[in-house]
N, C-alpha and C positions, 0 to 999 in steps of 0.2 A: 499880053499873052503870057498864060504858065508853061511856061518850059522845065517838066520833069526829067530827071535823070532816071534811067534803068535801074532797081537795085539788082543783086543779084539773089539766081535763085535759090540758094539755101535760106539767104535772109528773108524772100519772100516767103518762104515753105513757115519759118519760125514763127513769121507774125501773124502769118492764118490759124498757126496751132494755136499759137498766146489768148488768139481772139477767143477762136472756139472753146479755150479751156476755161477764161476768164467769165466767158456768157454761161455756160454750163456750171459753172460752180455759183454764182449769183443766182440763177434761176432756184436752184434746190436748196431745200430746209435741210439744216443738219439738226439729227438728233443724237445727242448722249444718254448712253443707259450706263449705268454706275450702278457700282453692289451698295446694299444698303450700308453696309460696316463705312462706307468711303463720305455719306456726309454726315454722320455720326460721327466719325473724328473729324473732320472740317469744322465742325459745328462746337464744337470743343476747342480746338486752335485758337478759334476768334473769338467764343468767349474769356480764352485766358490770357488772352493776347490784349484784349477790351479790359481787365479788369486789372492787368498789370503791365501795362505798354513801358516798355525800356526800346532807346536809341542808339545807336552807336553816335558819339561825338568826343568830343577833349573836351576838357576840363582843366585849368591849371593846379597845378600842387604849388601851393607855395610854401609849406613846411612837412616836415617829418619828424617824430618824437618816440621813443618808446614810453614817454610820461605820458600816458592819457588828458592831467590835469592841464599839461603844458598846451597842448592843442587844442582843449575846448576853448583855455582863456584866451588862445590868438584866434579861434574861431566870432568868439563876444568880440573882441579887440576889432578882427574885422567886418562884422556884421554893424557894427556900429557907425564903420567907415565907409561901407558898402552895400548900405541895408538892401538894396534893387537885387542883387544879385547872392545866387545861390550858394553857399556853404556846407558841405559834406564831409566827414570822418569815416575814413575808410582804415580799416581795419587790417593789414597785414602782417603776421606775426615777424618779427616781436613790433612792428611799427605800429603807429596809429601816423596817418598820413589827412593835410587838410588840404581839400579839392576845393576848388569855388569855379562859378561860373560853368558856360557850357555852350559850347561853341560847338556850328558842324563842321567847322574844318581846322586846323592847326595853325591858319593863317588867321584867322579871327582870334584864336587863342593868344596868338603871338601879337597880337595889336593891342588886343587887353594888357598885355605884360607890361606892354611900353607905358599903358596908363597909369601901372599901379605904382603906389607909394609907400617906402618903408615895407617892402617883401622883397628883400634883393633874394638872387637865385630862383626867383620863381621860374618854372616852366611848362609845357603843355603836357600833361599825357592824355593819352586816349583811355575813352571808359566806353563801356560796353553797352552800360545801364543806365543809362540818362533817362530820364520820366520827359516829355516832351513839355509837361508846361518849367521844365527847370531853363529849357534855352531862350536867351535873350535877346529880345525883335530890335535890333538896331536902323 
């Protein structure tokens, strides 16, 4: 035999509103009406968003130079060592700075660190602009 407990009446009153609110809103179609200006620039976001998609993730740096020549040659150095994984020159005056890899979080970045070999001081920064095919499916 079910033996129910009373609830009390305010909780009853709530759950009959909940019901009836919940059925009435399922029941009916919503429609949206939007100015035209509004998917004209939508339509725009997503094509520039589609033709130049950037990620936010880390990256490590493992050098900084104001010699330009000095950074591309430990960029060759480790591309050679690292051909799987991504190598970037980032440009901040007066530095030129070499990113590699691309990690979504600083904990992946940081496990790569412990990988590498002959880049002592490496460490993670974040970048802003990561291209999604740059991060590496581990």
């Amino acid at each position: 035999m079910l033996i129910m407990k009373p609830i009390n009446r305010e909780l009853g009153i709530l759950l009959v509103l909940l019901l009836a609110l919940c059925t009435g809103v399922c029941a009916q179609g919503v429609q949206l009406q939007e100015e035209p200006g509004v998917s004209g620039v939508v339509q725009n976001w997503v094509a520039a968003n589609r033709s130049n998609p950037k990620v936010e993730g880390w990256r490590v740096q493992i050098m900084a130079s104001t010699d330009r020549r000095q950074v591309d040659d430990a960029r060759t150095r480790f591309r050679v060592a690292y051909p799987e994984v991504a190598a970037t020159v980032v440009q901040e005056q007066p530095y030129y700075k070499l990113r590699v890899g691309a990690f979504r979080s600083r904990q992946e970045a940081l496990v790569f660190i412990r990988m590498l070999e002959g880049w002592p001081g490496a460490y993670p920064a974040i970048d802003n602009s990561i291209h999604p095919r740059d991060f590496l499916e581990q």
